[in-house]
C-alpha positions in Angstrom: -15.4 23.8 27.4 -14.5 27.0 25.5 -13.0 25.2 22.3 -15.9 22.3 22.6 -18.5 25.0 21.7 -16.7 26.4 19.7 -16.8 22.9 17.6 -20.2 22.5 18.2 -21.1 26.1 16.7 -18.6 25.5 13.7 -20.4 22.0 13.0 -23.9 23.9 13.4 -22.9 26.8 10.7 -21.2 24.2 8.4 -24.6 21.9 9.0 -26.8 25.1 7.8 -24.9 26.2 5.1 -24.5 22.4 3.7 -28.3 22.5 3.9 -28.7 25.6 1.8 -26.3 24.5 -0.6 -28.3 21.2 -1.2 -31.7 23.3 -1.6 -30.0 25.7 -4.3 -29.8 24.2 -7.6 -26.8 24.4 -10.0 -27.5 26.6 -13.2 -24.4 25.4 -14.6 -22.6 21.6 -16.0 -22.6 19.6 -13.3 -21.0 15.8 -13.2 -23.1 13.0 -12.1 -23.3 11.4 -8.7 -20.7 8.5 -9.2 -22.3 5.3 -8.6 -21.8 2.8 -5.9 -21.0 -0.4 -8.5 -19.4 -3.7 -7.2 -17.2 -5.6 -10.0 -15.1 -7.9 -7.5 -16.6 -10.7 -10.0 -17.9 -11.3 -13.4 -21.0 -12.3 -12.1 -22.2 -8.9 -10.3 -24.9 -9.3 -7.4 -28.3 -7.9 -7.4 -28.1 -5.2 -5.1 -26.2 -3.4 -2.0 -28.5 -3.9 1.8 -29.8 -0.2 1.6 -27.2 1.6 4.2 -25.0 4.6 4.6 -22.3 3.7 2.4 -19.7 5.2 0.7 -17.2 4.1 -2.1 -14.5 5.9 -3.0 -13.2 5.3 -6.3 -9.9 6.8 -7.8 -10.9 10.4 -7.9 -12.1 10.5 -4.7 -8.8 8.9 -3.4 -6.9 11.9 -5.2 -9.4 14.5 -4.0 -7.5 15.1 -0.8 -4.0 14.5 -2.0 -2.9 13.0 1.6 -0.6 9.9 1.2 -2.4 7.6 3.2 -5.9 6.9 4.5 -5.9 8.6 7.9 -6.4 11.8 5.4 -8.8 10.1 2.8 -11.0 8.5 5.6 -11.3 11.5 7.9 -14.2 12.7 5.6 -16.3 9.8 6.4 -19.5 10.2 8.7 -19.8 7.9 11.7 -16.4 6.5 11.4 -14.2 7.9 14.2 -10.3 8.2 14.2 -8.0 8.4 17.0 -4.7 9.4 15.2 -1.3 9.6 17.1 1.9 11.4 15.9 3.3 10.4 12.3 2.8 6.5 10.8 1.9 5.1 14.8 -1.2 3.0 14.4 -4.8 4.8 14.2 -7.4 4.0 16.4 -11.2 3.3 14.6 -14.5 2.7 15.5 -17.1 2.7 13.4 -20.8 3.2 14.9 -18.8 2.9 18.3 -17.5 -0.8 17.5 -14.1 -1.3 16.8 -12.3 -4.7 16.0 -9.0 -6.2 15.9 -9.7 -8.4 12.7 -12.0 -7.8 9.5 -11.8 -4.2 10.3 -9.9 -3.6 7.4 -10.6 -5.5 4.6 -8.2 -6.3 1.5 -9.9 -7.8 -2.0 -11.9 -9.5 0.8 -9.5 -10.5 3.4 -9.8 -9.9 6.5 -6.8 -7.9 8.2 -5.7 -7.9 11.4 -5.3 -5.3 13.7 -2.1 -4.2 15.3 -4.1 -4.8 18.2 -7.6 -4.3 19.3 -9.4 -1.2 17.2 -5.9 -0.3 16.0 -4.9 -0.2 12.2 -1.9 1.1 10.8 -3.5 2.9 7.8 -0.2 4.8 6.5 0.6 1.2 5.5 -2.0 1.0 2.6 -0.7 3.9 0.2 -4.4 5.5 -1.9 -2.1 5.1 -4.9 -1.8 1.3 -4.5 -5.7 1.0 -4.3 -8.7 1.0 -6.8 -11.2 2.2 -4.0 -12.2 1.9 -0.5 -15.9 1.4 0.4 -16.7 1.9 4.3 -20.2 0.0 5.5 -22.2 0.7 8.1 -24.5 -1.3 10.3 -25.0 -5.1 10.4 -24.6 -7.3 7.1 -20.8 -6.7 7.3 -20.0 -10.3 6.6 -20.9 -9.9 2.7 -17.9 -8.1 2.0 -15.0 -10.8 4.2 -15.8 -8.8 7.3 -17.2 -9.7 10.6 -17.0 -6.7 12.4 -20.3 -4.9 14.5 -20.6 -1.3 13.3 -19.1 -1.6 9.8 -15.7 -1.8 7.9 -13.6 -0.5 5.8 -12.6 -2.8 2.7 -9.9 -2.1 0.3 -9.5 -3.0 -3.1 -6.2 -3.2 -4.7 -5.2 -1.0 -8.0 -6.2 -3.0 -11.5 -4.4 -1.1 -14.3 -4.7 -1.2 -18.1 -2.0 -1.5 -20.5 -0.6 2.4 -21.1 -2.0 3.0 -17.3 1.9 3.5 -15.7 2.0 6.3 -13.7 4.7 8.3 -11.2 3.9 10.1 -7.9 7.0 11.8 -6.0 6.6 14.5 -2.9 8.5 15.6 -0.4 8.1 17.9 2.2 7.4 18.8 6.3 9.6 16.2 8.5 12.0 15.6 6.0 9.6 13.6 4.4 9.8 12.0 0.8 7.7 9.6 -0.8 7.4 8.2 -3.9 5.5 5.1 -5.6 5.1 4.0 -9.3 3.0 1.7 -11.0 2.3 -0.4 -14.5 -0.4 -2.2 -16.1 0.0 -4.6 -19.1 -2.7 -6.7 -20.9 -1.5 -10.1 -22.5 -3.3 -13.0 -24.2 -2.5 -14.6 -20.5 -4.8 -11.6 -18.3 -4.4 -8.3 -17.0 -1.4 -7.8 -15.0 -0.6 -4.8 -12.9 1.9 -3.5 -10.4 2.7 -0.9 -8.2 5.4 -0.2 -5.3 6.7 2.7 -3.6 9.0 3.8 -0.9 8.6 6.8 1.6 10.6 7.5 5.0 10.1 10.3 7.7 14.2 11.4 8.3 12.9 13.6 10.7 9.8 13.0 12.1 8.0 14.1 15.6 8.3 12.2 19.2 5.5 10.2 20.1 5.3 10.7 23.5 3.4 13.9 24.1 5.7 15.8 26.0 8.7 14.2 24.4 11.5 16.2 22.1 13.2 13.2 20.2 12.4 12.3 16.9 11.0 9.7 15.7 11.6 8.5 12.1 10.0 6.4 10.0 10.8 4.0 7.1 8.1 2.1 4.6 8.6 -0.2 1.3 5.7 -1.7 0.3 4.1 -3.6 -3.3 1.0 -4.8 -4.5 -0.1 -6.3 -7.6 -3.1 -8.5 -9.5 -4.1 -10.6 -12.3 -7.3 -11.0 -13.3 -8.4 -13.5 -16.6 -12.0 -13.4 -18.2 -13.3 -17.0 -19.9 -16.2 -17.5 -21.9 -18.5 -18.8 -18.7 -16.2 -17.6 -15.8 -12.8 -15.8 -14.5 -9.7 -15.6 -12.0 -8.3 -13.0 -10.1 -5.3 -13.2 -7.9 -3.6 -10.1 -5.5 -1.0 -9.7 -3.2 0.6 -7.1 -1.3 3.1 -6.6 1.0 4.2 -3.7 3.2 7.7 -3.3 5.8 7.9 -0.2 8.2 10.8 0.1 10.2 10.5 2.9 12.9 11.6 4.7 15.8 9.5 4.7 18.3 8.9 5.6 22.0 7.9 3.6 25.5 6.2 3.5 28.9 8.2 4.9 31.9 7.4 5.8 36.0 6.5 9.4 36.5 7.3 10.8 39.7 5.8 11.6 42.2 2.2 10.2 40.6 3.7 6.9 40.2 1.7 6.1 36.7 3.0 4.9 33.9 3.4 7.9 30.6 4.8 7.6 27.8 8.0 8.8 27.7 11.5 9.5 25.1 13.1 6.5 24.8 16.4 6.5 22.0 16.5 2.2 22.5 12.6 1.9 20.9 12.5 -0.5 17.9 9.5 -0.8 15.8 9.1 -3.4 12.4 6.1 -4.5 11.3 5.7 -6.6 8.0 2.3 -7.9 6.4 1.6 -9.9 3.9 -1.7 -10.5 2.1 -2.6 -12.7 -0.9 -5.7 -14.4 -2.5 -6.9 -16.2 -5.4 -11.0 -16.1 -6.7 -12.6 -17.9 -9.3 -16.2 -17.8 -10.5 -17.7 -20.7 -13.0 -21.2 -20.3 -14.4 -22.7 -23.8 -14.0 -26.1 -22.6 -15.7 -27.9 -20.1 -16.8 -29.2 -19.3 -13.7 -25.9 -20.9 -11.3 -22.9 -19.0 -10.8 -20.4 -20.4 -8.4 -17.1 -18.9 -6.8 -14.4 -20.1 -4.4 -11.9 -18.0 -3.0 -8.3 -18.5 -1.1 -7.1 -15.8 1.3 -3.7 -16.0 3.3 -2.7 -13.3 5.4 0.0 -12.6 8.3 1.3 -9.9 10.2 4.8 -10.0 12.0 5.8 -7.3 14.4 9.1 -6.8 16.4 8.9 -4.6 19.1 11.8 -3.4 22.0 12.0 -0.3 24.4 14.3 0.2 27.2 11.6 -0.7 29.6 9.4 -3.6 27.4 11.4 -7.0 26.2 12.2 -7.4 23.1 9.1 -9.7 21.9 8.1 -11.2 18.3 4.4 -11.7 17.2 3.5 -13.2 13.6 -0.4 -13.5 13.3 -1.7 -15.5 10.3 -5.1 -16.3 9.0 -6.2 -18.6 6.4 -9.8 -18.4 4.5 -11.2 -20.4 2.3 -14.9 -18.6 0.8 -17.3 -20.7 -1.2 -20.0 -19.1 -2.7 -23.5 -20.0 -5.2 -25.5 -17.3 -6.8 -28.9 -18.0 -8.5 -30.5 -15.3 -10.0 -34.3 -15.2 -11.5 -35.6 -12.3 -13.6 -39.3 -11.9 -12.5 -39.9 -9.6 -15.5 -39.6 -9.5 -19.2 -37.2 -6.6 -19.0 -35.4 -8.1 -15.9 -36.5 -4.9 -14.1 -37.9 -7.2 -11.1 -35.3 -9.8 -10.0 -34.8 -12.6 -7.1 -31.7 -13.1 -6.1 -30.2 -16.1 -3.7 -26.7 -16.6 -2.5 -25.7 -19.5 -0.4 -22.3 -21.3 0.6 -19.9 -21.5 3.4 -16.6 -19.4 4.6 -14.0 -20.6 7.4 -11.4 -19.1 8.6 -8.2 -20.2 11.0 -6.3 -18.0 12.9 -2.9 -18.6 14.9 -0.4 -16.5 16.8 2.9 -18.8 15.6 4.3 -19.9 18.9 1.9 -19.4 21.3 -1.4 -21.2 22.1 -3.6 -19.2 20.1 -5.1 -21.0 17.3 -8.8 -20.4 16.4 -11.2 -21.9 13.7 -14.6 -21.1 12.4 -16.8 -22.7 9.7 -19.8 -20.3 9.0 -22.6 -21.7 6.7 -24.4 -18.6 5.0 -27.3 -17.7 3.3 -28.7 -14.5 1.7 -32.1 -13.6 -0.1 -32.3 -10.2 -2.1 -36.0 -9.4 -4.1 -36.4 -6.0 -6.6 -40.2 -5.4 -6.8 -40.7 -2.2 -8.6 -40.2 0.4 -6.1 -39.2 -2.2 -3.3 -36.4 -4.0 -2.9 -35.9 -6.4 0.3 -32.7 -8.6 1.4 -32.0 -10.9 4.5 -29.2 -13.0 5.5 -27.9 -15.0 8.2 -24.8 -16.7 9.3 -24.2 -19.6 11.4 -20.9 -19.9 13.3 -19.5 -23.1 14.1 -16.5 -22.2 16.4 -14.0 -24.6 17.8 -12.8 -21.9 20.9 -15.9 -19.6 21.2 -18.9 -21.7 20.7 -21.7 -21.5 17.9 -23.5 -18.1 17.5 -26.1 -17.3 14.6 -26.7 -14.1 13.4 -28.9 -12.0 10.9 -29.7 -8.8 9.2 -32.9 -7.9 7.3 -33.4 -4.4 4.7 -35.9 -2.5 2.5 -35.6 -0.3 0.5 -38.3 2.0 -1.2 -37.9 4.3 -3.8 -39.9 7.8 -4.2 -40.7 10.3 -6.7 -38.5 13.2 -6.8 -35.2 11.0 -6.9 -35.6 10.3 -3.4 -35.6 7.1 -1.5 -36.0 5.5 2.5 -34.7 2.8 3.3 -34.6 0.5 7.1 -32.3 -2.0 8.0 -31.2 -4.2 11.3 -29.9 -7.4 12.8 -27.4 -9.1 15.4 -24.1 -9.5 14.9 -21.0 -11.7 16.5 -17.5 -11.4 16.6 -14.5 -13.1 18.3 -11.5 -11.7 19.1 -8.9 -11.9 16.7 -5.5 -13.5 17.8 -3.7 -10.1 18.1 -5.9 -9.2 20.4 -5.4 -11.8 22.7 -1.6 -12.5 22.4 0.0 -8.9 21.9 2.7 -8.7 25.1 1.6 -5.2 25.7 -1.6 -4.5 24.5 -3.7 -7.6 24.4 -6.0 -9.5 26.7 -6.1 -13.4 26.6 -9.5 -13.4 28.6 -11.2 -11.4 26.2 -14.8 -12.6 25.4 -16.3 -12.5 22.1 -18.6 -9.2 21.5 -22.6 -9.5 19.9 -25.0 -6.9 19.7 -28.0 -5.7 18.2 -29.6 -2.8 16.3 -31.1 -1.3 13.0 -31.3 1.9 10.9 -33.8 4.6 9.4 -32.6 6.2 6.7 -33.4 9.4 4.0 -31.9 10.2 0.7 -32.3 12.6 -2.2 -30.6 13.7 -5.2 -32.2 17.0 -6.3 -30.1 17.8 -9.2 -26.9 16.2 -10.7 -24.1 16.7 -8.9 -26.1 16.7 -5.6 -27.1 14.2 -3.1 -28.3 14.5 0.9 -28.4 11.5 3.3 -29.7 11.2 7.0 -30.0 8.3 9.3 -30.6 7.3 12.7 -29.6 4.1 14.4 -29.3 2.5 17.7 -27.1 -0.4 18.7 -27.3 -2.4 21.7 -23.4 -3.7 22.2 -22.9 -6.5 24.4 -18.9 -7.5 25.8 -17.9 -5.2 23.8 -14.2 -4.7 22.8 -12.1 -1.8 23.7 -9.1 -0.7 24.5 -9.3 0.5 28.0 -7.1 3.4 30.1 -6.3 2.5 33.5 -6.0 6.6 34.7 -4.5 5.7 38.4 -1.8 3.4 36.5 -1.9 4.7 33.2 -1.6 1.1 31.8 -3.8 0.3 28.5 -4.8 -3.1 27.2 -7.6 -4.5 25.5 -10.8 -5.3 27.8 -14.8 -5.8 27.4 -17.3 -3.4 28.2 -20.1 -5.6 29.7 -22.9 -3.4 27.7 -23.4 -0.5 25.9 -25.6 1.5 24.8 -25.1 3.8 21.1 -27.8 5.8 19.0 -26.9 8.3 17.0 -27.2 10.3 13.5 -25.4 10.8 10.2 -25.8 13.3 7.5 -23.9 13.2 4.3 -24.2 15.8 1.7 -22.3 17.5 -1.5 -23.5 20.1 -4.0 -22.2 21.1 -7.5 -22.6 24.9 -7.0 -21.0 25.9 -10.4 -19.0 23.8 -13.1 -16.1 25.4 -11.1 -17.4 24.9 -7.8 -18.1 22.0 -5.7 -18.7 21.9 -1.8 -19.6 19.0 0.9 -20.7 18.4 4.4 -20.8 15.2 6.6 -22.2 15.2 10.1 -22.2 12.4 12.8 -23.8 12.7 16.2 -23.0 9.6 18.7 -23.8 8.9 22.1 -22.2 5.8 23.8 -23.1 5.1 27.2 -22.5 2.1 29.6 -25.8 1.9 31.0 -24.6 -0.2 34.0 -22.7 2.6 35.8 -23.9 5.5 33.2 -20.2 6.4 32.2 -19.1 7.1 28.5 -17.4 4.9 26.1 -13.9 6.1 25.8 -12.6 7.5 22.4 -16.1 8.4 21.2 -16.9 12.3 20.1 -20.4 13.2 20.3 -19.8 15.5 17.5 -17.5 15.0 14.2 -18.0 16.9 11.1 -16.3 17.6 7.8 -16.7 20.7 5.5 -15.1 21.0 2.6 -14.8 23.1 -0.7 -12.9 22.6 -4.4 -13.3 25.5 -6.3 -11.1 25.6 -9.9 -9.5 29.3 -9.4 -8.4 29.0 -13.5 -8.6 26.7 -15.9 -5.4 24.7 -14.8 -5.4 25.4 -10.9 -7.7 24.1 -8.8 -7.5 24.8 -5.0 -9.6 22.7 -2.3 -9.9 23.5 1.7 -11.3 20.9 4.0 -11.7 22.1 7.6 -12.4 18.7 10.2 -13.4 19.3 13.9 -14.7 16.9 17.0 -15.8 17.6 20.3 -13.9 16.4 23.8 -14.7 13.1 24.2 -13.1 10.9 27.4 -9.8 9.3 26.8 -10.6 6.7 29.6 -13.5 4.1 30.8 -13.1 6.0 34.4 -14.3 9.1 32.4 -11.5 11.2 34.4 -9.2 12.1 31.5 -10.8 14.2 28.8 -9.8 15.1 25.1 -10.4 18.9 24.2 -12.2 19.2 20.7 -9.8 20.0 17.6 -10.9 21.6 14.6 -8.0 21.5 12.0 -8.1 23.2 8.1 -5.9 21.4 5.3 -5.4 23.1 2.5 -4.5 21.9 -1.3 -3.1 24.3 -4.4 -3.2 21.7 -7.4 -1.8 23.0 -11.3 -2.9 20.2 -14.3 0.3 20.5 -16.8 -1.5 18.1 -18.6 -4.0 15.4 -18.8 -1.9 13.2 -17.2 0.3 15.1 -14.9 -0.2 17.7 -12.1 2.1 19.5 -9.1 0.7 20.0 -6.1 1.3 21.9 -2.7 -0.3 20.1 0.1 -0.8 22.0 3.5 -1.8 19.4 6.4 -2.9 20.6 10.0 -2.4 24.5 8.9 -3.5 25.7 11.9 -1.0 23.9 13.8 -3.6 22.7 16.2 -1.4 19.8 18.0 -4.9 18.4 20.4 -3.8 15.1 21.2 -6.5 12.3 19.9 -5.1 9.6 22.2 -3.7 9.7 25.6 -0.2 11.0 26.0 0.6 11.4 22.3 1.8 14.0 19.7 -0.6 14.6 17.1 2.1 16.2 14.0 2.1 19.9 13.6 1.3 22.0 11.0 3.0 20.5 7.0 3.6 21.7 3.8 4.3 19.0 0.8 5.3 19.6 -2.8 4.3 16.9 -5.2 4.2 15.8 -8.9 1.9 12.9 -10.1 2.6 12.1 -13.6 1.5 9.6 -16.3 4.0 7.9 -18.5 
């Protein structure tokens, strides 16, 4: 109780001073607020469903200087991560929904989970990536996901010729990392490259209370092509990621007879994705743009422990995405447009081996108007599903802007989603009488940008979530697998906010506030904080140093439905000392988890220590 108010008075300081920051105004150069612009086609769409959303483009994913998205996405209001020790999997909810496919999205494919709600995100290195975008709310399917609260969707790294660059670091757990990537423009396209190695030789034990170490071991590659014609265009991507790792298993505890997790030297661990897709837009007409997109992925894991069989899963998907866009300018100086999108996606899923085998055919349609101030969008779905039935869902915005470079905005709709394959077939973890999980909700929303280089969000939403899927602590057995709530209840508020203080200083604040309740038997949805916040400061000490601290806390949240096991709250500070040598290349020391503060975020394991890393990224 102690440490949770102490979180809860941090996140009220940080909250005020963010709000002070916002109503100052800067007196010197200040960059502009970097614009949320899709380019995943020639043929651009009209507008974003007004929403909480972020993109983070390459700057952003540099910012930080952490190796892998757990570190990037931590920042990120209403988006909730339950991160065990070292490169294990990380859990994610978004608005309190999770999802074991299309929770991560990859040039618009959707990923699967290693099983339900759980992602491995050390697997997709920042340096291999253009940008990351995280929506919010309903309307997901627009960007290849299907998920209820929102998703995360990834977009691999496009390079120019003369782009090649270098990143090496090494550091706390005998750590060392390094990738390396090339772009090269030819008559034929754009072509571009990257790939990169890092292992853990001495990494921390997963199980809580454990003292062997785990190591860790990752190769991974991506790379695109992309060709512009006079009326149209291709793009192709693939990537592909290995991990070999150590890892522990379940054991009996005496005398309580439950399952922990416990050391085990025989634990075996490889995990191997692939991902690949190929898009093409055509411009039939002046007014008809057409695209159709391929997208294979698959994910094979081998798993053994002393006490859990060796077992093999390979989980693939195939999509197929057709898509026609007809746009209509409604003014002489196109500054009132009608937009209207229409076409069809399917997708088939299949665990190789075992009767799991899925396929859905989803007619869509979309609508998106720019009156002036107002701008309006609605779109629906309509699942044809061979295993789960049909379902239609739908989402509905608007959008209205104000003087003083403010705007409101309101959006909502249902949503569906059936379980992926990996959640039904994992031999530990999965559930093969899951039901597919609906819901429904909408969102009020605020925005302002008082000056350049400054920008304050707030929004409220409620979601009504019906069978929806979590993964679910037994606390008299301590077994976990993947289960539905029958219905829950989740409002909540999120406040984003950064201010340019100075030319040399630079400071930022998100906020989220959640409560997810079972109304049934009033208990809380497991894994949920009431509380998150991030605070964070970049200040440039001299002309070539720059030094940022980020400080993240939660609040105790319950680690089980029963609500009898309960997470502490866990405020941790990372630091970052950065020198530029030159335009092109800067070293780096990189302090993670400072404060040592080892909380665990899920049940009965580690969270790592306190790290230092030394790094140089270089242009070549």
């Amino acid at each position: 109780m102690y440490s949770t108010n102490i979180s809860l008075a941090l996140s009220g300081l940080l909250l005020c001073l963010s709000t002070i920051a916002i109503a100052g105004k800067a007196n010197d150069k200040a960059s502009l607020t970097p614009m949320t612009v899709y380019d995943d086609t020639v043929y651009p769409e009209l507008i974003e469903p007004p929403r909480m959303l972020n993109q983070l483009n390459r700057d952003a994913l540099q910012a930080t200087g952490v190796s892998n998205l757990n570190g990037v996405l931590r920042s990120q209001g209403g988006l909730t991560l339950n991160q065990g020790s070292g490169q294990m999997p990380t859990g994610i909810s978004l608005r309190g929904a999770s999802g074991g496919q299309g929770l991560v999205t990859l040039d618009g494919v959707p990923l699967f989970a290693n099983f339900a709600g759980f992602y491995s995100l050390s697997h997709y290195a920042p340096d291999a990536l253009d940008r990351v975008t995280v929506t919010r709310g309903s309307g997901g399917e627009r960007h290849g996901s299907r998920t209820l609260g929102g998703a995360i969707h990834l977009k691999t790294r496009h390079m120019q010729a003369k782009d090649n660059f270098l990143h090496v670091e090494g550091g706390g757990y005998d750590t060392v990392r390094s990738t390396a990537g090339s772009g090269l423009t030819t008559q034929a396209g754009d072509f571009s490259a990257v790939a990169g190695r890092s292992d853990v030789f001495n990494g921390v034990s997963q199980a809580q209370n454990g003292t062997e170490r785990d190591n860790f071991g990752m190769t991974h590659a991506s790379g695109n092509w992309f060709k512009e014609f006079s009326r149209g265009g291709l793009d192709a991507s693939f990537y592909f990621v290995s991990t070999h790792e150590d890892i522990d298993g379940p054991g009996l505890i005496l005398p309580s007879h439950t399952t922990r997790w416990v050391d085990d030297r025989r634990g075996r661990l490889s995990d191997e994705t692939w991902v690949a897709q190929l898009h093409g837009q055509y411009d039939l007409a002046s007014h008809w743009n057409s695209s159709l997109q391929f997208g294979f992925t698959q994910d094979r894991q081998k798993m053994e422990t002393t006490s859990i069989r060796p077992f093999s899963l390979t989980s693939q998907l195939f999509m197929l995405d057709w898509k026609n866009t007809h746009r209509l300018a409604l003014s002489e100086d196109n500054q009132d447009q009608a937009l209207l999108v229409w076409g069809v996606n399917s997708q088939q899923q299949q665990a190789q081996g075992l009767p799991a085998s899925q396929t859905v055919t989803s007619p869509n349609v979309r609508g998106e108007l720019v009156l002036g101030d107002w701008q309006w969008s609605a779109d629906a779905r309509f699942d044809q599903a061979d295993t789960y039935g049909d379902h239609q869902v739908f989402s509905l915005g608007a959008n209205r802007s104000l003087p003083q470079n403010m705007n409101i905005w309101a959006n909502g709709g249902t949503g569906y989603r059936q379980p992926g394959v990996s959640e039904l077939m994992h031999p530990v973890f999965g559930n093969a009488a899951l039901q597919g999980e609906h819901n429904a909700g909408g969102e009020i929303g605020w925005g302002w940008r008082p000056a350049r280089g400054s920008e304050l969000k707030v929004s409220g939403y409620y979601q009504n979530y019906r069978q929806m899927i979590t993964m679910q602590l037994n606390p008299n057995t301590g077994i976990t697998k993947a289960g539905n709530i029958q219905e829950a209840n989740v409002w909540g508020a999120e406040m984003q906010s950064q201010h340019r203080w100075t030319g040399d200083w630079e400071s930022g604040l998100n906020y989220s506030y959640m409560h997810a309740k079972n109304p049934l038997n009033q208990l809380f949805v497991p894994a949920r904080p009431e509380h998150q916040s991030v605070f964070w400061n970049e200040v440039q000490l001299l002309q070539p140093l720059k030094l940022r601290l980020e400080l993240t806390v939660h609040s105790g949240y319950w680690f089980d439905i029963a609500n009898r096991l309960r997470a502490r709250s866990a405020p941790r500070i990372n630091a970052q000392l950065k020198y530029q040598i030159t335009q092109k290349t800067d070293v780096y020391l990189r302090g993670e988890n400072i404060t040592d503060e080892r909380t665990p975020e899920i049940y009965d394991f580690n969270f790592n220590g306190a790290a230092v890393y030394l790094g140089l990224r270089t242009g070549i």
